[in-house]
C-alpha positions as CSV (number, residue, x, y, z in Angstrom):
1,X,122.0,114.1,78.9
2,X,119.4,111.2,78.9
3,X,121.8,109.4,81.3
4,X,122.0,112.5,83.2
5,X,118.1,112.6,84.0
6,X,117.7,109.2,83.9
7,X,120.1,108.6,86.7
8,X,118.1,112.0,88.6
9,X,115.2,110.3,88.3
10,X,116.7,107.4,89.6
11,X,117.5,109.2,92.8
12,X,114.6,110.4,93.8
13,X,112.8,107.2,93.3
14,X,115.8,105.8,95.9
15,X,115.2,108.6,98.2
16,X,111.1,108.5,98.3
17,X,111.4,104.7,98.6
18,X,113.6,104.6,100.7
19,X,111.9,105.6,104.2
20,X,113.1,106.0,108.1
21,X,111.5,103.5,110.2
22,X,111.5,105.7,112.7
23,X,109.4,108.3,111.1
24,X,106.6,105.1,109.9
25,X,106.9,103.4,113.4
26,X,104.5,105.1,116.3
27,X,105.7,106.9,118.7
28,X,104.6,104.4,121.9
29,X,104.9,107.3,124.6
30,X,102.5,109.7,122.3
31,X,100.5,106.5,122.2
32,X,100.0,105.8,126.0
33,X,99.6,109.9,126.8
34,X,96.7,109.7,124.4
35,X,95.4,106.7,126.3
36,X,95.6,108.0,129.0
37,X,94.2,110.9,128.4
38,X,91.2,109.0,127.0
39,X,90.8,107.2,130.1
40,X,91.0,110.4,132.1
41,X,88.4,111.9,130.2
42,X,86.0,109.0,130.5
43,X,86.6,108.6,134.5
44,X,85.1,112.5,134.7
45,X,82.6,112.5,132.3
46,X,81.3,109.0,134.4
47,X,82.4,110.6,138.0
48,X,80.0,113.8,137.1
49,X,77.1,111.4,135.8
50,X,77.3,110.2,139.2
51,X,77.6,113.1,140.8
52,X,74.5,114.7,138.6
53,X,72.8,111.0,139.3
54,X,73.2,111.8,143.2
55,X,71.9,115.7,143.2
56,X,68.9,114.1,140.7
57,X,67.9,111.7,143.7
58,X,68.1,114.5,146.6
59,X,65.6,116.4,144.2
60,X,63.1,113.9,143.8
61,X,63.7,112.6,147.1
62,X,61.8,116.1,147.9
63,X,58.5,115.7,146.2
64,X,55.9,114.6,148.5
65,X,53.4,112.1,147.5
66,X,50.7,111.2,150.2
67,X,47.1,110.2,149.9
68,X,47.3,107.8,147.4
69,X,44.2,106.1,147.0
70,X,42.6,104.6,143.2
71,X,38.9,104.3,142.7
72,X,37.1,102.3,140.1
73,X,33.7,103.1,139.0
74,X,32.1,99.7,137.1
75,X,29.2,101.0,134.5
76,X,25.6,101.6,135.4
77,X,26.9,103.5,138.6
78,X,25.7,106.6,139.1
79,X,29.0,108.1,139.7
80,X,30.2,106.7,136.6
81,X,27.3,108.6,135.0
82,X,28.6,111.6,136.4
83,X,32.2,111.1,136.3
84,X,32.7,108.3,133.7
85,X,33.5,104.8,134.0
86,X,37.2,103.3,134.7
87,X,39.9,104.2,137.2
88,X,40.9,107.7,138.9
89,X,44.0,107.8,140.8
90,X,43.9,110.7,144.0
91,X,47.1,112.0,145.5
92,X,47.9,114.4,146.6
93,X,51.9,116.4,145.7
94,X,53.9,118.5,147.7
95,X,56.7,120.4,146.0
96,X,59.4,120.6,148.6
97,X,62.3,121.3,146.0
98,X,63.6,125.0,144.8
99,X,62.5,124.4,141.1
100,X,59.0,125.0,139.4
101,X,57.6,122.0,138.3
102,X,55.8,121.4,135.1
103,X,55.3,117.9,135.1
104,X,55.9,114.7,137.2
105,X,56.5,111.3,136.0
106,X,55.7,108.4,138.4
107,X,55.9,104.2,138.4
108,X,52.2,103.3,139.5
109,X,52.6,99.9,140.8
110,X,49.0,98.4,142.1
111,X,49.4,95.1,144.3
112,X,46.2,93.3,143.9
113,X,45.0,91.7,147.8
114,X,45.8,88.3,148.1
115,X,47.5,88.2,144.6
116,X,51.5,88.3,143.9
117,X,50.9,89.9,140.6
118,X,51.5,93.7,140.5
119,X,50.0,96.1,137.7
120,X,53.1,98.4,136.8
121,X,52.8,101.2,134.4
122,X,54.2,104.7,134.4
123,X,52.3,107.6,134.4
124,X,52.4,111.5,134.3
125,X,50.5,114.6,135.2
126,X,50.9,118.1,133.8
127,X,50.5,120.9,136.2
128,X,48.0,123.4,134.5
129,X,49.7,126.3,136.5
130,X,52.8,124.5,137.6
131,X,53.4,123.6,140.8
132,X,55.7,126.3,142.8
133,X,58.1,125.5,145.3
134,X,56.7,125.1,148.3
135,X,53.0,124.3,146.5
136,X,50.7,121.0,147.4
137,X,48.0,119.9,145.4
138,X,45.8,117.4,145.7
139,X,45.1,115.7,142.2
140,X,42.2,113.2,140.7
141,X,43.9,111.5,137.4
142,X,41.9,109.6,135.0
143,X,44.7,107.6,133.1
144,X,44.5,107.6,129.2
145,X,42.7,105.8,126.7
146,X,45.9,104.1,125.8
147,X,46.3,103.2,129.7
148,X,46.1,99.2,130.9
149,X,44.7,100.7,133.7
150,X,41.3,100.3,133.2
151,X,42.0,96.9,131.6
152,X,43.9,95.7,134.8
153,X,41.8,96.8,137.6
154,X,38.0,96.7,138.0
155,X,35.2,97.3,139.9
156,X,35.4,95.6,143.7
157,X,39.3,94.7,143.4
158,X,41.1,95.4,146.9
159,X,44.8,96.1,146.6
160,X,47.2,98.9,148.0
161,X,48.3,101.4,145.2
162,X,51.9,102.8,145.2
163,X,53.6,106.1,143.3
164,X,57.3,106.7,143.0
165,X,58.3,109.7,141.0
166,X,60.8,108.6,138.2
167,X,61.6,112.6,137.2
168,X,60.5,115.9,137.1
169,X,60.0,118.4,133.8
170,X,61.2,121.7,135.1
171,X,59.5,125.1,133.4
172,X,62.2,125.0,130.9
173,X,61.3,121.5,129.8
174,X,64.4,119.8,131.4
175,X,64.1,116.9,133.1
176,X,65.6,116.2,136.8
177,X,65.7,112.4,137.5
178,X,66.5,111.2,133.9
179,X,69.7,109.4,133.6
C-alpha cells in the first residue's frame, strides 16, 4: 500500500514537473497584435491631440486684441494720487469666437527702445460679466502685487508692448488653448 501511494505521489510530482514548452513559451503573434495595437492606440490619441491643438489655435486665433498701450505713473504724480502708482496695461478685447469667455490668459512681452532685453511675463484678466460672443471691451489692468511689472518698467521708459493670448477659460472653467 505505502508503495502504492508512494509511487501516486510520485506521478504527480512527474506530471506537474514536467511542463509543455509550448504552453510556458509566448505566443509571438499574440505578442506583435498587442504591439500593434499599442501603437495604434497611441498614433490616435497623438493624431487627435493635434487635431484638438489645431481647432484650439483657430479659437484663439479669433480673439481680438488691439489698443495695446502700458502707462507708468512714478510717485508724487497726481495721477498716481488718484490712481496709484506702478503700471496699467489698456487694451482693448474683441470676442470673435462662439464661446463665452470667462477669462483670458496672455504672454505680455514689453521691448524696451533701444534695448534687446524684453520683459516677458504672463498675465490674466477675469471678465466680471464674461465676455459674450461677439462682445469688445476695452480693459485698464493694474498687474498684481506679485507682478515684475512694476519692478521692470518705470516712469519715462519708451518701448512697444505686445499681448498674445496663450488660452481662454470658458464659463464652464475649461480651458481652450491649453495643451
Amino acid at each position: 500500500m505505502k508503495l502504492k501511494y508512494s509511487f501516486l505521489i510520485l506521478i504527480l510530482i512527474l506530471t506537474f514537473s514536467c511542463k509543455d514548452s509550448k504552453v510556458d513559451e509566448p505566443n509571438k503573434n499574440t505578442m506583435l497584435e498587442i504591439e500593434q495595437r499599442k501603437n495604434d492606440s497611441i498614433a490616435k490619441i497623438e493624431k487627435q491631440k493635434a487635431e484638438l491643438k489645431k481647432q484650439n489655435a483657430e479659437v484663439l486665433n479669433n480673439v481680438g486684441i488691439s489698443n495695446v498701450d502700458l502707462k507708468c505713473r512714478g510717485n508724487g504724480t497726481r495721477a498716481a494720487s488718484v490712481y496709484g502708482s506702478g503700471v496699467t496695461i489698456y487694451f482693448t478685447v474683441e470676442n470673435k469666437t462662439d464661446i463665452g469667455i470667462n477669462r483670458i490668459y496672455f504672454q505680455g512681452e514689453y521691448a524696451f527702445a533701444g534695448r534687446s532685453y524684453v520683459h516677458k511675463e504672463e498675465i490674466n484678466y477675469e471678465f466680471r460679466k464674461g465676455l459674450e460672443p461677439g462682445e469688445s471691451q476695452k480693459i485698464a489692468m493694474r498687474p498684481g502685487m506679485l507682478s515684475k511689472w512694476n519692478d521692470k518698467i518705470n516712469p519715462g521708459d519708451k518701448g512697444n508692448l505686445t499681448l498674445n493670448v496663450l488660452k481662454l477659460e470658458d464659463y464652464n472653467g475649461n480651458f481652450i488653448g491649453e495643451d
